[in-house]
C-alpha positions in Angstrom: 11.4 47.4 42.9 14.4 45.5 42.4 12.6 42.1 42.5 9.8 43.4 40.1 12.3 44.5 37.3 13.8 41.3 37.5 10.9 39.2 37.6 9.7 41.4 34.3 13.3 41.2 32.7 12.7 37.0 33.4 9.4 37.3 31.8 10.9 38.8 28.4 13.4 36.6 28.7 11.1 33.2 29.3 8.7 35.4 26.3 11.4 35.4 23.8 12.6 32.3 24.3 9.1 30.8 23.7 8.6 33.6 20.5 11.8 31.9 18.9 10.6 28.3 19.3 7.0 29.2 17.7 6.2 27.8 14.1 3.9 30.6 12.3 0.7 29.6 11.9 1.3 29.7 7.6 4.4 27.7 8.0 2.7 25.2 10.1 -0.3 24.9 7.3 1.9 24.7 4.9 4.1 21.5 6.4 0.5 19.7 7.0 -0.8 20.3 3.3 2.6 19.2 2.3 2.2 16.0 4.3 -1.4 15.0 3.4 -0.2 15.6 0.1 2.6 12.9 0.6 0.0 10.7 2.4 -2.5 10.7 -0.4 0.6 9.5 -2.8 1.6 6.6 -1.0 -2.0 5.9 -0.6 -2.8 6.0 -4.3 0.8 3.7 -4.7 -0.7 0.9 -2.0 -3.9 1.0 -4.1 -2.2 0.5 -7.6 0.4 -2.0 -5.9 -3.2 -4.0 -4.5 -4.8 -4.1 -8.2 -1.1 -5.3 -9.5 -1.3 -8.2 -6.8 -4.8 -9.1 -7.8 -4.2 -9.1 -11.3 -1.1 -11.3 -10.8 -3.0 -13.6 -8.7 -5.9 -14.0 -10.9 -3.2 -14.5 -14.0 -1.6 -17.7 -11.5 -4.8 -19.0 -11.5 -5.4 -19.1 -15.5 -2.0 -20.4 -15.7 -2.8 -23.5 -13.4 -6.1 -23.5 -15.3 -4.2 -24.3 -18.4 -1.0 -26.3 -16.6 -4.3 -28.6 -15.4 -6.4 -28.9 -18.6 -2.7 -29.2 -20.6 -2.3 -32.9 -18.8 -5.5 -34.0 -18.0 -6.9 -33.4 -21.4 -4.6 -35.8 -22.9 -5.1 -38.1 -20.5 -9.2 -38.1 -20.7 -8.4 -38.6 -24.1 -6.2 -41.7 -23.7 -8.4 -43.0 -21.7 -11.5 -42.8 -23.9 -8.9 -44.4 -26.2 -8.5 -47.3 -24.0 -12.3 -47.8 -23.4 -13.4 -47.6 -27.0 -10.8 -50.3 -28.1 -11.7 -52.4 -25.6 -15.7 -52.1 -26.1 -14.4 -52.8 -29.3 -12.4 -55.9 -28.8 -15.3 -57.1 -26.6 
């Protein structure tokens, strides 16, 4: 009989042990709404940090648009310069 109250006073032991390492169900809910919640905020920061990078990117390539037409444009022009005056001279 000896062996059998031991072997039950083990099992409350080994019971207990696992009862204090448990996470309640609520508590456990809880922590996993609180990190999709932290999920969905990062992901709505990744998507406004994508549209940021696009719109920079699409402002570079105005600016070279305008770095491009700011030199050749004078230089079409010299050019058409230099062929009228010498249709001219001709």
């Amino acid at each position: 009989m000896t062996d059998l109250a031991s072997a039950v006073a083990e099992l409350k032991a080994s019971i207990d042990s696992l009862r204090a390492e448990l996470v309640r169900r609520d508590v456990y809910e809880s922590d996993q709404r609180g990190i999709a919640a932290r999920i969905d905020t990062v992901g709505k920061d990744v998507g406004d940090l994508e549209k940021r990078v696009e719109k920079n990117e699409d402002d570079r390539k105005a600016d070279r648009r305008l770095l491009i037409a700011a030199f050749v444009a004078p230089l079409l022009l010299y050019v058409l310069n230099l062929y009228t005056a010498s249709q001219g001279a001709a």
